[in-house]
KOLVOZA-683803 format. One line per field, with one value per residue: residue in three letters; x, y, z of N, C-alpha, C, O in turn. Coordinates in steps of 0.05 Angstrom, whole numbers. Each point is the difference from the previous one (the first is absolute). Layout:
BEGIN
residuo	ala,...;
n.c1	X,...;
n.c2	Y,...;
n.c3	Z,...;
ca.c1	X,...;
ca.c2	Y,...;
ca.c3	Z,...;
c.c1	X,...;
c.c2	Y,...;
c.c3	Z,...;
o.c1	X,...;
o.c2	Y,...;
o.c3	Z,...;
***
This chain:
BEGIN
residuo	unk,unk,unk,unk,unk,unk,unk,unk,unk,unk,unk,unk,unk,unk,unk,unk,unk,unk,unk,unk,unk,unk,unk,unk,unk,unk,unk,unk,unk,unk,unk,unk,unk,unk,unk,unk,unk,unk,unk,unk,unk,unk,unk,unk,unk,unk,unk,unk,unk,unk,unk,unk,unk,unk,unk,unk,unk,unk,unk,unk,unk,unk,unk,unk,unk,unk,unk,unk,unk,unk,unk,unk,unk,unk,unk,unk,unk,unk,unk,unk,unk,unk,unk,unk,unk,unk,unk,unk,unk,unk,unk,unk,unk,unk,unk,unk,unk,unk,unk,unk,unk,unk,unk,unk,unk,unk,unk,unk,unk,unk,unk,unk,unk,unk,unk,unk,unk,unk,unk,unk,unk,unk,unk,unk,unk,unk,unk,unk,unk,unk,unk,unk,unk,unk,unk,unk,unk,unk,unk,unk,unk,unk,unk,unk,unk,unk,unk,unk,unk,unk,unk,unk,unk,unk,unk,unk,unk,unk,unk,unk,unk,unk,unk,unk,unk,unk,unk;
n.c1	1828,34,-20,-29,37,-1,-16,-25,33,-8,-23,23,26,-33,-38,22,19,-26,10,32,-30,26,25,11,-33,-22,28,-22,8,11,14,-27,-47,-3,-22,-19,-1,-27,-6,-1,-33,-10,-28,3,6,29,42,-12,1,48,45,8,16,46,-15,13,-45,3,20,-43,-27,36,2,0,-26,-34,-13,8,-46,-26,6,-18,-49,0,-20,-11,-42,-33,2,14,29,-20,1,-36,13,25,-45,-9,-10,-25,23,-18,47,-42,11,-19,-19,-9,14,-46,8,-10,-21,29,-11,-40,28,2,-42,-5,-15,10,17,-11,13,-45,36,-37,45,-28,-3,-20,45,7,-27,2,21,14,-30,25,26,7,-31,37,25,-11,1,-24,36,-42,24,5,-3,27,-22,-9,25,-49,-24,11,-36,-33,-15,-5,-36,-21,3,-17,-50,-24,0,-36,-16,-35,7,-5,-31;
n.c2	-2561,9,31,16,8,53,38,-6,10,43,15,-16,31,44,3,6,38,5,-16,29,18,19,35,-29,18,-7,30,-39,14,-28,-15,30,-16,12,22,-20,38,-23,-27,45,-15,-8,31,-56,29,-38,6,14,-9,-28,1,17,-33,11,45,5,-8,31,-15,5,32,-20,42,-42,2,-17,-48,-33,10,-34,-34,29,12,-39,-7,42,-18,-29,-26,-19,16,-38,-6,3,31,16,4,38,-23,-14,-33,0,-11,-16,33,-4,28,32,-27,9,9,-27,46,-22,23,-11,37,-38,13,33,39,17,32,49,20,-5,9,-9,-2,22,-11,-22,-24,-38,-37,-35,-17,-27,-19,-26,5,53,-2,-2,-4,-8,38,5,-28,-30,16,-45,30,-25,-30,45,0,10,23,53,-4,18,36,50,15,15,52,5,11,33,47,8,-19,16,-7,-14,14;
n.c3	609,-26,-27,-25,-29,-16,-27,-35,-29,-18,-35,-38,-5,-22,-19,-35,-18,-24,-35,-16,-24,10,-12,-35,-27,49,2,7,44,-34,35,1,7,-44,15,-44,25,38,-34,3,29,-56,23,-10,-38,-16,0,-36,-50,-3,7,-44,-37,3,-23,40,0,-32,41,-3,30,24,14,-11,-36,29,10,-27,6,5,-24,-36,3,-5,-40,3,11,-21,45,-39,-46,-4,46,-22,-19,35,3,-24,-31,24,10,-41,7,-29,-25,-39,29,-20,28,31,-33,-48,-5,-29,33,33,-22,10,-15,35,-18,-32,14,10,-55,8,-36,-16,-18,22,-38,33,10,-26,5,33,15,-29,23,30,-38,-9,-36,-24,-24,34,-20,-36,2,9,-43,-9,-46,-32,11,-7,-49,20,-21,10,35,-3,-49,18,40,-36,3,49,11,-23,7,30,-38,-20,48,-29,30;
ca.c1	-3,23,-13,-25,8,23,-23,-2,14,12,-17,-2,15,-13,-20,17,13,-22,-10,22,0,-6,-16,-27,-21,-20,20,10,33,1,21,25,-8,-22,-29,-22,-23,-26,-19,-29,-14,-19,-30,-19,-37,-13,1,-12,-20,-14,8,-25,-33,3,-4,-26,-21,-8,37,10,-16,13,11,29,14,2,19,26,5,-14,25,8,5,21,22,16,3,-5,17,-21,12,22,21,-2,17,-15,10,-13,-13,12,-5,-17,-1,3,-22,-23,0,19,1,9,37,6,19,21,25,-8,-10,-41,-9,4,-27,0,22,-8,-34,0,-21,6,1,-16,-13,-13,11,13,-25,-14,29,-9,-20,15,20,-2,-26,-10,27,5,32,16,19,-4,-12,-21,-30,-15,-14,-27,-22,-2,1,28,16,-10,21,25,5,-9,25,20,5,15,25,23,5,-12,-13,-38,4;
ca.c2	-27,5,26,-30,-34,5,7,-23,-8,5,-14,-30,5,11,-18,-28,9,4,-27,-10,12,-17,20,-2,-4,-23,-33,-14,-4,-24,-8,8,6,16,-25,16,-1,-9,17,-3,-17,16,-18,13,8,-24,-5,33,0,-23,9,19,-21,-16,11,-5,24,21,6,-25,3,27,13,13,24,35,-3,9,28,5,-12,12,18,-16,-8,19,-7,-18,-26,-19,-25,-16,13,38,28,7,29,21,-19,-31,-13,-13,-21,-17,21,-14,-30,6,11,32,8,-9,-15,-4,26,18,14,12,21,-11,-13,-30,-19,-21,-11,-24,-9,-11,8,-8,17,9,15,23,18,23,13,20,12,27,-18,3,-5,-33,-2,26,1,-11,28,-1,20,-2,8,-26,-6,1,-9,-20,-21,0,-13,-31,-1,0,-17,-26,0,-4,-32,-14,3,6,-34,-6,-32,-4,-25;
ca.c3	9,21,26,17,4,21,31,18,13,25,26,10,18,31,17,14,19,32,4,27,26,38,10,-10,17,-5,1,37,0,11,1,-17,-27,0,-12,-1,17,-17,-23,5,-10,-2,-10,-24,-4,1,26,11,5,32,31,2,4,29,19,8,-10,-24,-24,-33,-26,-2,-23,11,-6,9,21,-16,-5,30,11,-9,26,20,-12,13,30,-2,-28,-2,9,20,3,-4,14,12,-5,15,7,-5,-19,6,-18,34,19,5,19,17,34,-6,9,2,-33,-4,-10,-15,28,3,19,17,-7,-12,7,15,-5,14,-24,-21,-19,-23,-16,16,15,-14,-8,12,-1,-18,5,13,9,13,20,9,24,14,9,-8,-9,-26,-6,-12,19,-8,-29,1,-6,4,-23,-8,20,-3,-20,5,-1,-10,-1,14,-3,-22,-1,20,8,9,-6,8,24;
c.c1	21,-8,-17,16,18,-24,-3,22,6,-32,-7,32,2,-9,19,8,-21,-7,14,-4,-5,-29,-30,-15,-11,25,20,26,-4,26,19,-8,-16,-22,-22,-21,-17,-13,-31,-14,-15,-18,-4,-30,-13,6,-6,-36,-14,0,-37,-21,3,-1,-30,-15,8,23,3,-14,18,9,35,12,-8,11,27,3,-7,40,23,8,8,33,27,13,8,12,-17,19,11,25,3,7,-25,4,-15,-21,9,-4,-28,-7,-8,-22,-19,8,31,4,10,25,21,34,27,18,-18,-12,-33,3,-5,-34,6,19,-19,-37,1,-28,22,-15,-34,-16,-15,9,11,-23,0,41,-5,-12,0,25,-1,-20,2,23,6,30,15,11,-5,-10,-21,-19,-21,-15,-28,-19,6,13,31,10,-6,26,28,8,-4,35,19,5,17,23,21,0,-25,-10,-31,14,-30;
c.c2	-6,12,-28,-20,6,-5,-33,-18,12,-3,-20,-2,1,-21,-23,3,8,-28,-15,24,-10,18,8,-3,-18,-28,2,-21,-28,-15,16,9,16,-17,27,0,-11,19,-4,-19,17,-19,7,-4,-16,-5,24,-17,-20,22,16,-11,-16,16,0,23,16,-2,-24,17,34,4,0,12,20,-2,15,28,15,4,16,15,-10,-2,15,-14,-23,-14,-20,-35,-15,15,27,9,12,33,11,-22,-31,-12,-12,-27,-20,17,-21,-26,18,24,34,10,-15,-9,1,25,15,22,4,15,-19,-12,-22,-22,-12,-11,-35,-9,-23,18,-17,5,15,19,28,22,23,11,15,10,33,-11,16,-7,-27,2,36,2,-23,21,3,24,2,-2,-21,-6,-2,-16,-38,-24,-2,-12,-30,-18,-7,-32,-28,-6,-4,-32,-18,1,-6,-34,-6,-31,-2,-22,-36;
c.c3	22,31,5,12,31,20,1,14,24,24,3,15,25,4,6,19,24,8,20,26,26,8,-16,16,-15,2,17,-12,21,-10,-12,-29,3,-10,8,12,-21,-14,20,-17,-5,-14,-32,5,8,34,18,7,11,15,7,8,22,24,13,-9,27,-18,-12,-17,-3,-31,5,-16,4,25,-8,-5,25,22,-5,24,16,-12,11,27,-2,-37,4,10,14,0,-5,22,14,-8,21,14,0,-19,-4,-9,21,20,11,22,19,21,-21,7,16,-25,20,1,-5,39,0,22,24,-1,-16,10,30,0,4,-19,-25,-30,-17,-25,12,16,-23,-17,21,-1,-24,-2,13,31,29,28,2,15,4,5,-23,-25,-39,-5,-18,3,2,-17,11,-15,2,-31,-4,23,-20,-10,17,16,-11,-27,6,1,-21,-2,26,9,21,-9,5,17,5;
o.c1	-9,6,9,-9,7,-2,11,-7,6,1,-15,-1,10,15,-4,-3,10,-8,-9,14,-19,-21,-16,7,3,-7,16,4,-6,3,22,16,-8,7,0,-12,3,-3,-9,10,-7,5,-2,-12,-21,-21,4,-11,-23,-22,-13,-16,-20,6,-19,17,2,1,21,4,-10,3,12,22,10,12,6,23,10,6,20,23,6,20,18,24,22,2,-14,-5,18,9,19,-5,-22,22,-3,-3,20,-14,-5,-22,13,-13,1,11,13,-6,18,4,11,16,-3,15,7,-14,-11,19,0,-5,-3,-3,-2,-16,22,-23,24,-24,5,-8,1,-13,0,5,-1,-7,-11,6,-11,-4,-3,7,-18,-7,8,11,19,-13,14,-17,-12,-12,-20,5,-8,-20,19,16,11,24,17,14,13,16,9,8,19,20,15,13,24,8,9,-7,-6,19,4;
o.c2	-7,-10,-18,-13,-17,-17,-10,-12,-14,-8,-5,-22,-13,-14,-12,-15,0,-2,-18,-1,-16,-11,16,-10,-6,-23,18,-12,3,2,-10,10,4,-20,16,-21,4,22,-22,-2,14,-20,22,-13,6,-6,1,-1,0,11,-3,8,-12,-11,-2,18,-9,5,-12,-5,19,-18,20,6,19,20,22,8,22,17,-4,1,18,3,-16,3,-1,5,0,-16,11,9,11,-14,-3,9,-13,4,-3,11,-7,-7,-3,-11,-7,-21,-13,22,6,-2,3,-19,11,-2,16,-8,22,1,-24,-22,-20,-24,-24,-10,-11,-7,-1,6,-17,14,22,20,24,23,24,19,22,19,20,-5,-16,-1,-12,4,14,-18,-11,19,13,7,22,-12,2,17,-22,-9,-15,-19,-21,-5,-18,-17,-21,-17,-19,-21,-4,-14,-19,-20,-6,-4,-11,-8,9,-14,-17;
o.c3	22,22,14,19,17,18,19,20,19,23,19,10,18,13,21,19,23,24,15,21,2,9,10,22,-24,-1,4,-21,24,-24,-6,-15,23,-13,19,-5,-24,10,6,-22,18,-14,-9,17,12,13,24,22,6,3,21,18,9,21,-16,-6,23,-24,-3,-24,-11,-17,8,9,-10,9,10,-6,6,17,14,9,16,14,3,5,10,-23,20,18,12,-21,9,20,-11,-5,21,24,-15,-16,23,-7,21,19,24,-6,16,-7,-16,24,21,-4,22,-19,-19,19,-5,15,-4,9,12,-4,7,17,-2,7,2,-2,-17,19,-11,5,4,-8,-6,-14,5,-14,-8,24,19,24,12,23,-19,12,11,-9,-16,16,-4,19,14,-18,8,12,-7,4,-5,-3,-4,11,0,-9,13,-9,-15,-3,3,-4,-4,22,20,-22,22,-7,17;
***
């Protein structure tokens, strides 16, 4: 019982002691304090499934949990939340309704940076579809998502998740 009472004391220790770090990630240094970057806003089931029924046909009658598995194969490149980190790909939070290379800190290929489109379900069907043949010279290696019903999902997913507003 002693051995259980040390280990927990000494890693509830540790963790106190990280709590004052300057250098944590995810927390920004404003006056002099550390204060914690925002918790992503995540959708429950119930506000999953307005966001779904408020999308126009075909992506209100989507499956978004196969969107969600469909998404899997992006997941490597791509972050979903407000404020996410850009990786091998940008962030896609916001995608919908927004100027193609356009994110914040993120290098696009000199094709997207100078494509002269807006981000729409339509634009990104035919992008997944085969990212190379719709923008020529852009630096994505993916081969894209051939079947029609998993673009649907993915994007009738995206919507839900990356803060899409029905206008």
């Amino acid at each position: 019982m002693r051995t259980v009472r040390a280990l927990f004391i000494a890693a509830s220790a540790a963790a106190l002691a990280a709590c004052g770090s300057q250098d944590e990630p995810g927390r920004t240094e404003t006056g002099g304090a550390a204060t914690p970057a925002p918790e992503p806003r995540v959708l429950n089931e119930a506000e999953r499934a307005v966001v779904l029924a408020s999308l126009p046909a075909p992506y209100s009658e989507a499956d978004i949990e196969n969107g969600r598995r469909v998404f899997a194969r992006c997941r490597s490149c791509h972050t979903l939340p407000e404020g996410g980190a850009n990786m091998t790909g940008p962030n896609l939070w916001g995608v919908f309704g927004r100027q193609a290379g356009s994110v914040e800190g993120y290098n696009y290929s000199p094709a997207l940076r100078g494509a002269d489109f807006t981000w729409t379900a339509e634009q990104l069907d035919q992008w997944l579809n085969d990212p190379r043949g719709f923008l020529p010279g852009n630096k994505m290696a993916f081969a894209g998502v051939r079947d029609e019903t998993d673009r649907r999902d993915l994007i009738a997913w995206l919507k839900v998740e990356t803060g899409y507003a029905a206008e």
